[in-house]
ROZAZA-524608 format. One record per residue: residue in one letter; x, y, z of N, C-alpha, C, CB in turn. Coordinates in steps of 0.2 Angstrom, whole numbers, padded with zeros to 4 digits, always signed. Glycine has a CB too. Layout:
BEGIN
aXYZXYZXYZXYZ/...
END
This chain:
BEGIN
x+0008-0004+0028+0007-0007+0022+0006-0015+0023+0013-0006+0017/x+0002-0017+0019-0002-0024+0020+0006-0027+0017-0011-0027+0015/x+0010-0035+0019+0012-0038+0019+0012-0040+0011+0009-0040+0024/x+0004-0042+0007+0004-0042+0001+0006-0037-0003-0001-0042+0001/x+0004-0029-0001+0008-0024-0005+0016-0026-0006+0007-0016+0000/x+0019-0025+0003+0028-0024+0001+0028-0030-0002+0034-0025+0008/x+0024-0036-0005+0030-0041-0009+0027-0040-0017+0030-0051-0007/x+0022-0037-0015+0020-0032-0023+0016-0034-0026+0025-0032-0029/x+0013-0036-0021+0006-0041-0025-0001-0036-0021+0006-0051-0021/x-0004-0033-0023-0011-0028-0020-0017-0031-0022-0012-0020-0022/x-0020-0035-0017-0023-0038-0017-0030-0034-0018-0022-0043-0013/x-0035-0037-0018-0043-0035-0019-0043-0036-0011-0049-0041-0023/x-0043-0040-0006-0044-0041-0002-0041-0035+0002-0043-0047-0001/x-0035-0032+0000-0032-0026+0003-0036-0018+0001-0025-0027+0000/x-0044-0020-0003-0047-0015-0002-0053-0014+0000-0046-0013-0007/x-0052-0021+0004-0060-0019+0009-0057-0021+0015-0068-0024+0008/x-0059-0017+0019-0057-0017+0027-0065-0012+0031-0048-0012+0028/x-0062-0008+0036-0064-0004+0041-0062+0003+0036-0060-0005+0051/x-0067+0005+0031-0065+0012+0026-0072+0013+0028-0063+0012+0016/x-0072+0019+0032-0079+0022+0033-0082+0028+0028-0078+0025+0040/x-0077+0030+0022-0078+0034+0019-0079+0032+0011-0074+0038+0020/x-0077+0026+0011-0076+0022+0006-0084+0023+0000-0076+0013+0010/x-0085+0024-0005-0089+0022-0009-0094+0016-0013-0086+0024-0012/x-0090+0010-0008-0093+0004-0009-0094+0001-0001-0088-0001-0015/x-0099-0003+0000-0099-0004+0007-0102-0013+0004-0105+0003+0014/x-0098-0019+0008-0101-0025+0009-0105-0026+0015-0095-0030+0009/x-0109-0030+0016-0113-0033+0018-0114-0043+0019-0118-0030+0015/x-0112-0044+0025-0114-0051+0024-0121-0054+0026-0109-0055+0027/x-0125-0058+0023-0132-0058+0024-0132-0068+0024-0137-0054+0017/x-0127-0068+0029-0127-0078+0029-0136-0080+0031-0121-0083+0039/x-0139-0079+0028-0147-0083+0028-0146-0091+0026-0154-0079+0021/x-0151-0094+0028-0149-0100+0027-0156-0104+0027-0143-0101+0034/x-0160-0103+0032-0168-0105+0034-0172-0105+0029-0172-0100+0039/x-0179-0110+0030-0183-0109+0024-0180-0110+0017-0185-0101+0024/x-0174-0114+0015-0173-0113+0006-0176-0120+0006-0164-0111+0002/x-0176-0121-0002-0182-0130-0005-0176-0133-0004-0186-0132-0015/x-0169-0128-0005-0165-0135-0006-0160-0135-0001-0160-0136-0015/x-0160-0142+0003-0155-0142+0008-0149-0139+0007-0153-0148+0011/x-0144-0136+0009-0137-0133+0008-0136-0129+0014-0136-0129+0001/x-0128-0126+0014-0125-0123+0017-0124-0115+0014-0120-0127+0018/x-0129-0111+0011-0127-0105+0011-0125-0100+0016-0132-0103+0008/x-0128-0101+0018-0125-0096+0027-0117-0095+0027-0127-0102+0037/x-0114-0100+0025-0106-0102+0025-0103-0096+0019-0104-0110+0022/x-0107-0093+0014-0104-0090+0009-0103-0082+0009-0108-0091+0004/x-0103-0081+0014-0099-0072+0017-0094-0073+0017-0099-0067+0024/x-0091-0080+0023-0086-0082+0026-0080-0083+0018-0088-0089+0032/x-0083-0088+0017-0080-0091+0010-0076-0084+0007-0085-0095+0005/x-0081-0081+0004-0081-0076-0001-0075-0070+0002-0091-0072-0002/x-0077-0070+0008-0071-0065+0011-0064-0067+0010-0071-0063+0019/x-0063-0075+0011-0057-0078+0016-0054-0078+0008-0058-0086+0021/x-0058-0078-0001-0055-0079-0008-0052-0073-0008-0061-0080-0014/x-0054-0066-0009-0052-0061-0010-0045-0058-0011-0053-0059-0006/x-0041-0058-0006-0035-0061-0006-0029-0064-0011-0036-0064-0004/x-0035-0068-0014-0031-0071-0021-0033-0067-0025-0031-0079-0024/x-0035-0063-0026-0037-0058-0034-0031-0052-0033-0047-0055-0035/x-0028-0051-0039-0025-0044-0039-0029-0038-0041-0019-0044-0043/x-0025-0034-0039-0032-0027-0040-0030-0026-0047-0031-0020-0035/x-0025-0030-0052-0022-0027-0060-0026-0031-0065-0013-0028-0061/x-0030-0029-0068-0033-0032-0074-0028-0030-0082-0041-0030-0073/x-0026-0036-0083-0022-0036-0088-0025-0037-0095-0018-0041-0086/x-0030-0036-0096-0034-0037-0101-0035-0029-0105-0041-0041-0098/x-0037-0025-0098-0035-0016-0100-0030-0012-0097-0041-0012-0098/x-0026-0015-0095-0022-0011-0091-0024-0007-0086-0020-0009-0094/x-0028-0008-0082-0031-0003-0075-0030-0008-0071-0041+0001-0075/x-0028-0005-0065-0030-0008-0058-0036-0003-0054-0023-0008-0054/x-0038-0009-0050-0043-0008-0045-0039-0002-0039-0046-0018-0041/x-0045+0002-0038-0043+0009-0035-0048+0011-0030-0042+0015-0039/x-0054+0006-0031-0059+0008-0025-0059+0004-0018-0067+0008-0029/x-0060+0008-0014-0059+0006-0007-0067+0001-0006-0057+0013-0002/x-0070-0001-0001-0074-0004+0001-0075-0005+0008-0073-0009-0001/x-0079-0003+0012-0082-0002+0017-0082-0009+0019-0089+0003+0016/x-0081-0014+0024-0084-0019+0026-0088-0017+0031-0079-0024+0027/x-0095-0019+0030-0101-0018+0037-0101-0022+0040-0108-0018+0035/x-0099-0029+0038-0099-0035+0043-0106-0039+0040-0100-0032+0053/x-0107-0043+0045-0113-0051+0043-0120-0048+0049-0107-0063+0045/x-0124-0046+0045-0131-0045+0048-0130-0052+0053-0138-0045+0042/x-0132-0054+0058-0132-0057+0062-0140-0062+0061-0131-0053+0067/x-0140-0069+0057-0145-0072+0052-0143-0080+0056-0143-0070+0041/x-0141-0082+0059-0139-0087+0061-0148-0091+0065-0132-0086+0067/x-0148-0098+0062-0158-0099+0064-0163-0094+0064-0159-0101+0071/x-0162-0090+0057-0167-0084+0057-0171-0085+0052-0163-0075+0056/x-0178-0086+0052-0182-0088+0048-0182-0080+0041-0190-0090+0052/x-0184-0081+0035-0186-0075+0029-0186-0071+0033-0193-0074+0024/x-0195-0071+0036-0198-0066+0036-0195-0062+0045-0206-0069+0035/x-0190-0065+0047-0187-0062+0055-0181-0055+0053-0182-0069+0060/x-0178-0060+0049-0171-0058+0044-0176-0052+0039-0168-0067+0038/x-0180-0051+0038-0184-0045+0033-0180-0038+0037-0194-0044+0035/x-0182-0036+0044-0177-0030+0045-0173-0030+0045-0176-0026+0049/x-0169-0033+0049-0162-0034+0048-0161-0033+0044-0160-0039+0050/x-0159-0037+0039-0158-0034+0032-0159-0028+0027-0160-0037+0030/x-0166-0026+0029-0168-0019+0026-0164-0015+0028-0175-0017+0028/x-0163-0014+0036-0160-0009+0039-0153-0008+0037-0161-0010+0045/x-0150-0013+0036-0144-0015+0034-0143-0012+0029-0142-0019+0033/x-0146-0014+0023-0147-0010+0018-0146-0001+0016-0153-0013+0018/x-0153-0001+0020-0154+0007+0020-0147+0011+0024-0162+0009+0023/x-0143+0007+0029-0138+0011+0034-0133+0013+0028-0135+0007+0042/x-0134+0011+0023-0129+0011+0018-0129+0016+0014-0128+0006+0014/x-0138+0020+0013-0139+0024+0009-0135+0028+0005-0141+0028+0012/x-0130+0031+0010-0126+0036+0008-0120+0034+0003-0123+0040+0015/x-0120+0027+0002-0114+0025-0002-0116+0023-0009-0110+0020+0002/x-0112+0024-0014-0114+0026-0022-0117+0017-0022-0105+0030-0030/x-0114+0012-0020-0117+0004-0023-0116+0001-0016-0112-0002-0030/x-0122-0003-0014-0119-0008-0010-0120-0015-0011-0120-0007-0003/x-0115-0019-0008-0115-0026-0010-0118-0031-0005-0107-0029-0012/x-0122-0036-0004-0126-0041-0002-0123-0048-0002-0132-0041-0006/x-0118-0051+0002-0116-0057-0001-0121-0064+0003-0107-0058+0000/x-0126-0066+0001-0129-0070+0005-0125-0078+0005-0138-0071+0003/x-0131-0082+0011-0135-0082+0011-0139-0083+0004-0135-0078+0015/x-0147-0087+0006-0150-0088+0002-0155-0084-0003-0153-0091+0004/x-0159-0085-0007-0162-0080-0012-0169-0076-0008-0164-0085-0018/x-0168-0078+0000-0176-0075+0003-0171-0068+0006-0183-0081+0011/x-0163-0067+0003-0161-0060+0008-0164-0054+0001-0151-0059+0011/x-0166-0056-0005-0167-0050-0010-0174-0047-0007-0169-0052-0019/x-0178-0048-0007-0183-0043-0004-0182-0038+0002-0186-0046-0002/x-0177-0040+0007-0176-0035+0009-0172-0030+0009-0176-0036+0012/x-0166-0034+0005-0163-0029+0001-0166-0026-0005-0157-0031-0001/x-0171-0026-0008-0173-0021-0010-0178-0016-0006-0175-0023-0015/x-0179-0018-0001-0185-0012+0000-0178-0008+0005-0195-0016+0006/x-0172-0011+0006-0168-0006+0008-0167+0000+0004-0161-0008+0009/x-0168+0000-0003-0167+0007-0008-0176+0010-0008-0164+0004-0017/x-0178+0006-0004-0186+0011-0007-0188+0008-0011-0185+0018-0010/x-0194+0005-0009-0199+0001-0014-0203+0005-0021-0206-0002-0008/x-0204+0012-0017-0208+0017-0022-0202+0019-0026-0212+0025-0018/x-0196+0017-0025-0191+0020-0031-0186+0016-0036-0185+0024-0027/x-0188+0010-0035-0183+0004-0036-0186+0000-0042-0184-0002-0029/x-0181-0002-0045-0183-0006-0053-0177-0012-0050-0180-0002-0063/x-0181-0020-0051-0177-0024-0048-0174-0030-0056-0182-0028-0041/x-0169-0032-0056-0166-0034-0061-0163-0040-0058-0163-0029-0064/x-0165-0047-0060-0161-0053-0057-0161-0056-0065-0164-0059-0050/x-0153-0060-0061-0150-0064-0066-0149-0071-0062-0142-0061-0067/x-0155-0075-0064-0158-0078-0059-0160-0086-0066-0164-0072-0054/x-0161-0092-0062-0162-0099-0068-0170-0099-0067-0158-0108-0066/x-0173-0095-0061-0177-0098-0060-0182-0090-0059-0176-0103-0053/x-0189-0091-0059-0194-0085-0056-0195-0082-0050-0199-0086-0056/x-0193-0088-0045-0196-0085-0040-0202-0081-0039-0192-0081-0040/x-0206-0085-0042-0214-0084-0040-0219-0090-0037-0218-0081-0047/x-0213-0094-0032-0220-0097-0028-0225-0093-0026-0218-0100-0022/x-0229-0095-0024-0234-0096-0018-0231-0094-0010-0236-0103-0017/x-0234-0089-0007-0232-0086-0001-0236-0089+0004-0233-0079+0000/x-0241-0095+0001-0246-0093+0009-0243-0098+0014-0256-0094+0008/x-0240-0102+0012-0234-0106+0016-0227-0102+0020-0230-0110+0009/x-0227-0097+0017-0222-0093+0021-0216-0090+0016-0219-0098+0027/x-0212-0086+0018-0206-0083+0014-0202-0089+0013-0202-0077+0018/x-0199-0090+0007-0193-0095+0007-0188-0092+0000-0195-0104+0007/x-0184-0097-0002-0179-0092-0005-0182-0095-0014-0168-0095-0002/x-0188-0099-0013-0192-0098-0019-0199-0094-0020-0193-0104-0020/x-0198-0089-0017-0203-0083-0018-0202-0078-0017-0207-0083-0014/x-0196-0074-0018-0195-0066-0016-0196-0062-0022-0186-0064-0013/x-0198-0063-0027-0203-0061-0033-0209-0061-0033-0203-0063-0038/x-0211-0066-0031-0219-0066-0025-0220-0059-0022-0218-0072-0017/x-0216-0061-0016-0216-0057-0010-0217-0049-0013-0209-0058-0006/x-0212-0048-0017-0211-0042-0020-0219-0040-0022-0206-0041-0026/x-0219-0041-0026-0227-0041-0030-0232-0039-0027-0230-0045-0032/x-0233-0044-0020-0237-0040-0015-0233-0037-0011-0241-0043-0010/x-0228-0036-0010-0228-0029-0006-0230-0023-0009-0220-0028-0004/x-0232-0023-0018-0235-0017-0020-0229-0016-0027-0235-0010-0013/x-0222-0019-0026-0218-0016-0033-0224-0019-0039-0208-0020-0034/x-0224-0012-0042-0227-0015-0051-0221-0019-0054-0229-0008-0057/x-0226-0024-0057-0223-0030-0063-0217-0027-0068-0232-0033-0069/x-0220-0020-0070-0215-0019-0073-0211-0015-0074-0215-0021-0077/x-0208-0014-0066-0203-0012-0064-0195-0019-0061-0206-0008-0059/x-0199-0025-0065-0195-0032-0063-0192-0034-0071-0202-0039-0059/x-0187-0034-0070-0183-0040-0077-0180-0046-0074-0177-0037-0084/x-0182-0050-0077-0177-0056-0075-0175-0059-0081-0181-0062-0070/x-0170-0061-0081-0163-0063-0085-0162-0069-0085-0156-0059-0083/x-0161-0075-0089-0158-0081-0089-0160-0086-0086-0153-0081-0087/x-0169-0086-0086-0174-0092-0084-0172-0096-0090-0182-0089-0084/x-0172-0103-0087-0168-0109-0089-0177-0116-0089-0161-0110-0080/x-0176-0118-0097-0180-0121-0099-0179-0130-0093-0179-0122-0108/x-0186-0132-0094-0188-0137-0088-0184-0135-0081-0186-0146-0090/x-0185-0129-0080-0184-0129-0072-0187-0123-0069-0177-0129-0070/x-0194-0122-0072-0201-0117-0068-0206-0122-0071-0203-0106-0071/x-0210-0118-0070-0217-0121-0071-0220-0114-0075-0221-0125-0064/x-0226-0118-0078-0231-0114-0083-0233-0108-0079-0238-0119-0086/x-0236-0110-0072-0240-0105-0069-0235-0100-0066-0246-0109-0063/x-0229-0101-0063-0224-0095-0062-0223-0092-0070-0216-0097-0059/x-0224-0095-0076-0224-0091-0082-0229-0086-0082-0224-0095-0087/x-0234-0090-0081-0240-0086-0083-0240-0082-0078-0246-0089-0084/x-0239-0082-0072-0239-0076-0068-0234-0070-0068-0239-0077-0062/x-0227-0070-0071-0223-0068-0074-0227-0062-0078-0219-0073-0077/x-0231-0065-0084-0233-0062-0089-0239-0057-0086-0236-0067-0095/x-0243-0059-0083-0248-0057-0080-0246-0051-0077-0251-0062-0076/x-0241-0049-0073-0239-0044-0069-0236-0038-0074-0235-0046-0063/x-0233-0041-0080-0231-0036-0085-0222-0037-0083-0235-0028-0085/x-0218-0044-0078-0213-0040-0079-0209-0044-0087-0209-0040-0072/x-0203-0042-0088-0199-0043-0094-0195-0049-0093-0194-0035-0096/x-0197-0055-0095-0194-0061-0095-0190-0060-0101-0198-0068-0095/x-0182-0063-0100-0178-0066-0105-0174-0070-0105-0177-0063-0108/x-0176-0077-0110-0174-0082-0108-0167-0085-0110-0180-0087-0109/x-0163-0091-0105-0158-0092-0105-0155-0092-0112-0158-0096-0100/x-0158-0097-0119-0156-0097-0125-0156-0092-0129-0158-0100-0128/x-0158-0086-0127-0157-0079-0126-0152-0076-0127-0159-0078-0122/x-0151-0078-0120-0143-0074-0118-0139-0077-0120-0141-0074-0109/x-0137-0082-0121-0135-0086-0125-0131-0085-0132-0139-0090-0125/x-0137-0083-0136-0136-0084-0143-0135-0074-0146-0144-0089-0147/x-0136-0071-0143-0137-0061-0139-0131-0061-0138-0141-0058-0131/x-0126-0064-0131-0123-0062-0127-0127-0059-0122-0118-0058-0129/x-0126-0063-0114-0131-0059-0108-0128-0053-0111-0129-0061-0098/x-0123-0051-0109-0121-0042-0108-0124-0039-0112-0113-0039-0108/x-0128-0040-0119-0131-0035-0122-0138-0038-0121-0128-0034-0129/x-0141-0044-0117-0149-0042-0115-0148-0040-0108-0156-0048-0115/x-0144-0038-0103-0145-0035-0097-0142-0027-0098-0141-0039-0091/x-0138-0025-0104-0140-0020-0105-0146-0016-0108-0136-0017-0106/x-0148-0022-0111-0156-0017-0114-0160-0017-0107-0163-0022-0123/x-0159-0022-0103-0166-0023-0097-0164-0018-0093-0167-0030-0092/x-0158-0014-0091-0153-0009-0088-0158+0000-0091-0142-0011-0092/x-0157-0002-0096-0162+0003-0099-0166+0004-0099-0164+0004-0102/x-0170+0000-0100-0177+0000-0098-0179+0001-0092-0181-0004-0101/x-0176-0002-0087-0178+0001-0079-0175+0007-0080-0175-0004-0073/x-0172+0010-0080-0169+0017-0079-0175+0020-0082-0162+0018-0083/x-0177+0021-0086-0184+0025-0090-0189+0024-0085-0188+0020-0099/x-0189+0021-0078-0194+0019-0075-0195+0019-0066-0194+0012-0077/x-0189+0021-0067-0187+0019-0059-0180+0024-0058-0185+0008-0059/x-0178+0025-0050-0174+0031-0046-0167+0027-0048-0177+0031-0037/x-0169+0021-0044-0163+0018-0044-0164+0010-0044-0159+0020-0037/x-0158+0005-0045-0158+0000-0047-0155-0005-0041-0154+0001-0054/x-0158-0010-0040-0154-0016-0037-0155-0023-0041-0157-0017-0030/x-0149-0026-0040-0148-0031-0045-0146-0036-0043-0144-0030-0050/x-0150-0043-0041-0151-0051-0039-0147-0053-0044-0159-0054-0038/x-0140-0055-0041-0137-0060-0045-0138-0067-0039-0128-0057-0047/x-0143-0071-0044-0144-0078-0042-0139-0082-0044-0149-0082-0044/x-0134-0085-0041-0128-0087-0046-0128-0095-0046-0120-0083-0045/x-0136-0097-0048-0136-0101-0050-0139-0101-0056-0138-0104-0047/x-0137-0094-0059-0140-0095-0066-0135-0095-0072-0144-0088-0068/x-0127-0099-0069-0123-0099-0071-0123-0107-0074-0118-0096-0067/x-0121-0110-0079-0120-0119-0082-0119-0121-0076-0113-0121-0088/x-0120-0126-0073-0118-0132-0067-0111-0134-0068-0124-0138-0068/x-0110-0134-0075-0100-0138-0077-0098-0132-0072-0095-0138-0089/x-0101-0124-0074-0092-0123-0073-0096-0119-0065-0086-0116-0080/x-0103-0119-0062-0103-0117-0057-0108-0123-0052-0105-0110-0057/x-0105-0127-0050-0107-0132-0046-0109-0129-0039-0100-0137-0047/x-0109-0123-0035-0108-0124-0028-0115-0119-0028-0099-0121-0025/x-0119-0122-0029-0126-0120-0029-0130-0126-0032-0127-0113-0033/x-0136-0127-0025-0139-0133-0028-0145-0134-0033-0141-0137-0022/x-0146-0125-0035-0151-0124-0041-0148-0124-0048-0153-0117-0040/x-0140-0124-0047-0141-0123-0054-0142-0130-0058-0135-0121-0057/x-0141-0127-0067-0143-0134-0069-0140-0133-0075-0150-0136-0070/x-0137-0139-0078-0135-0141-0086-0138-0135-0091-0138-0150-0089/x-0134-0132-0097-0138-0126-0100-0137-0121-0098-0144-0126-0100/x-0137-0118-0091-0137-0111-0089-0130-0105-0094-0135-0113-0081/x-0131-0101-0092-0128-0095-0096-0118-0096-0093-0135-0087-0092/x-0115-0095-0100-0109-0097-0097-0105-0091-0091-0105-0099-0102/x-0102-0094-0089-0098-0090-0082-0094-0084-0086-0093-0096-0077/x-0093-0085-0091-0088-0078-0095-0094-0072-0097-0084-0081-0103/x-0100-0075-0101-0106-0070-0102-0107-0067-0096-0113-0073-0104/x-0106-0071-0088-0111-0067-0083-0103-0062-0080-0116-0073-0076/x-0097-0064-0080-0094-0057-0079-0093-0051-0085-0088-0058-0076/x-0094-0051-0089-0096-0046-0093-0104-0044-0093-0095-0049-0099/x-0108-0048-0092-0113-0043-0089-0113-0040-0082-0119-0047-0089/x-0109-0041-0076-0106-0039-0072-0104-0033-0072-0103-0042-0070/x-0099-0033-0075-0096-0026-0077-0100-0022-0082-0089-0028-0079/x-0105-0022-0084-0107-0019-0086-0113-0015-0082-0107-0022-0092/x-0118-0019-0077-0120-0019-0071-0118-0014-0066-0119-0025-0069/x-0110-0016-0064-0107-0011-0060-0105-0004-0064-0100-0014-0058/x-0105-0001-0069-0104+0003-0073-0111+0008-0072-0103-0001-0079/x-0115+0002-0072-0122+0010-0073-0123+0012-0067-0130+0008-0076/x-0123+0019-0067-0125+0023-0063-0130+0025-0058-0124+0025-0065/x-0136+0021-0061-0142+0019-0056-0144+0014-0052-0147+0019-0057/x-0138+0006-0053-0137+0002-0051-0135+0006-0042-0132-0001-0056/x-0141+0005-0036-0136+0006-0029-0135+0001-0026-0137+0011-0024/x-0138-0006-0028-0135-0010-0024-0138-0018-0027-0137-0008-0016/x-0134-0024-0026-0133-0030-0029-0132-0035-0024-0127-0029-0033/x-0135-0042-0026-0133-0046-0021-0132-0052-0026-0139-0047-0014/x-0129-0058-0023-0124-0062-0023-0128-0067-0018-0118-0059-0020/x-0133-0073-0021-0137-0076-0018-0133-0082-0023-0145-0074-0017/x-0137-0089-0016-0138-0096-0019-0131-0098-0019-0143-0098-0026/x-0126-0095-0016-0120-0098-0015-0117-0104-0008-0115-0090-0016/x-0117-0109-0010-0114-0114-0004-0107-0116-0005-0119-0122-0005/x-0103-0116-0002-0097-0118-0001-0095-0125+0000-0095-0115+0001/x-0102-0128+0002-0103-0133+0005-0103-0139-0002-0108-0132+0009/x-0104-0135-0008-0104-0140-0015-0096-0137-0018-0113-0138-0023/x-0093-0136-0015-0086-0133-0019-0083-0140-0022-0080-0129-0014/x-0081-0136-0027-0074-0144-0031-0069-0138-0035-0080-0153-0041/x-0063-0140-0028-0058-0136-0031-0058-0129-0028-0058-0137-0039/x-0061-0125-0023-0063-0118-0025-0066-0115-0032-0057-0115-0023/x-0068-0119-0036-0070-0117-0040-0076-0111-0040-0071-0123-0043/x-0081-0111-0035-0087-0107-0032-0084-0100-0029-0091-0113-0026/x-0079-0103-0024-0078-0095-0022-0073-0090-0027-0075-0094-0014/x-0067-0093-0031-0064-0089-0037-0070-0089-0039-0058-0092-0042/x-0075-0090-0044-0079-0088-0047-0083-0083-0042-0082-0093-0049/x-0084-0082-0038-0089-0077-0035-0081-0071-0034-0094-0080-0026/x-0078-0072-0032-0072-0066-0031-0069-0065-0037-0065-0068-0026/x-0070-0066-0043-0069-0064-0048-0077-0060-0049-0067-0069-0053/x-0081-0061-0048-0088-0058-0050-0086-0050-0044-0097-0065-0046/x-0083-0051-0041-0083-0046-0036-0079-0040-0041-0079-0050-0029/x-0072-0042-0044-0069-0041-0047-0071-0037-0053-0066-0045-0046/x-0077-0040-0058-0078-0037-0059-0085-0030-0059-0076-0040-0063/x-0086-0032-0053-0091-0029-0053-0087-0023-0050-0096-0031-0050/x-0082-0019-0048-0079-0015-0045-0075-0011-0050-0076-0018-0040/x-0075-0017-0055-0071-0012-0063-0075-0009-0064-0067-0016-0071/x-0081-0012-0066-0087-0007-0069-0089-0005-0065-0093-0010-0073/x-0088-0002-0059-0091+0002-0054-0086+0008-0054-0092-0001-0048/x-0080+0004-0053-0073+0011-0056-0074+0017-0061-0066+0007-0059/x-0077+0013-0067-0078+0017-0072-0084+0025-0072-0080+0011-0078/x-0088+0022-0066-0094+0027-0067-0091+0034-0069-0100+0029-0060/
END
């Protein structure tokens, strides 16, 4: 018995280990190379693991506690690894998880979604971010963690098998809009979610990929969170979608049953004030594992 258990406290962190049979398997994807904005994402597995710990497995709001175990796979080995090197790696990683009902992605920057999605199969996959930004630079510069929507697009996924959630006013530009529209995928914008509740436009966009697609992977940019209350990412910005809307849409995420796997990008620990950045991601964890309990 974990130390935590006998004084009666069961942590989250007491449910991921070496569980090879486990239903949920983690993945650390420290990328770091290639992003526009200097920072220390590479550092955010480490972080995100070492929080865990402090979360109990009892949510007192419904009275359930956390019961699912978690596979720890370890950190893809990403240290001075450009996008496009890091592309297998990652995929493979990915796909070695097949067998398990969701797997989780903690990066590392926004160029690890591409490979985590072609880990589920490109011909099968509807991709769904919660994201401030498009992510439709320009490739011919190279992969970076402002293009993995790009990338996608030519790698062949159709436009609209893509929704992106919680694009945030003065921070894209017209021509990622208009290419956005042009490919057909489903933009909906941050005063949106806002004035909706995210959790009820990411479950209509949850639906409509389903009508479309095998299975689901879901890019949580979590810099599409306000800047007050998530500071430790250097994308976000004043306005963003509040941090209570995106764990409710979380759990609602974790819940659906074609959702097989999710990543956790644009997290630096290196902007923290307070731990404020990794409780918020280890609560994101938290609930993504209630709504994944429930399937």
């Amino acid at each position: 018995m974990e130390e935590s258990e006998a004084l009666g406290w069961r942590s989250v962190g007491d449910l991921v280990g070496d569980n090879p049979s486990a239903p949920v398997a983690l993945i650390g994807a420290p990328l770091n190379e290639r992003s526009l904005t200097p920072g220390r994402c590479d550092l955010g597995p480490k972080a995100f693991r070492a929080v865990l710990p402090r979360f109990s497995t009892y949510d007192v709001e419904t009275g359930v506690s956390l019961e699912t175990a978690v596979h720890d796979a370890g950190d893809v080995p990403l240290k001075a690894v450009s996008p496009a090197d890091a592309f297998a790696p990652v995929r493979d990683a990915v796909a070695a998880q097949g067998a398990r009902a969701l797997t989780v992605l903690i990066g590392g920057n926004n160029a690890i979604t591409r490979p985590g999605v072609h880990g589920l199969g490109l011909e099968r996959v509807g991709v769904l971010t919660l994201d401030a930004h498009f992510d439709l630079r320009d490739t011919d510069q190279g992969l970076t963690n402002g293009n993995p929507i790009q990338a996608l697009l030519e790698d062949g996924l159709d436009g609209r098998r893509i929704s992106q959630v919680g694009l945030a006013p003065f921070a894209n530009t017209k021509r990622a809009h208009d290419k956005a529209k042009a490919a057909g995928i489903s933009v909906r914008m941050a005063g949106e979610c806002r004035a909706r509740g995210l959790a009820a436009v990411v479950a209509e966009e949850l639906e409509r990929l389903s009508d479309l697609c095998d299975v689901l992977y879901v890019d949580f940019d979590i810099d599409v969170i306000d800047r007050s209350q998530w500071p430790a990412s250097p994308g976000a910005r004043p306005g963003g979608v509040s941090v209570h809307d995106v764990f409710a849409a979380t759990r609602i995420i974790g819940a659906h049953a074609k959702v097989g796997a999710v990543d956790l990008t644009e997290y630096d620990p290196s902007l923290e004030i307070g731990d404020l950045g990794s409780l918020t991601a280890g609560r994101w964890f938290c609930e993504l594992l209630m709504g994944f309990q429930s399937r």
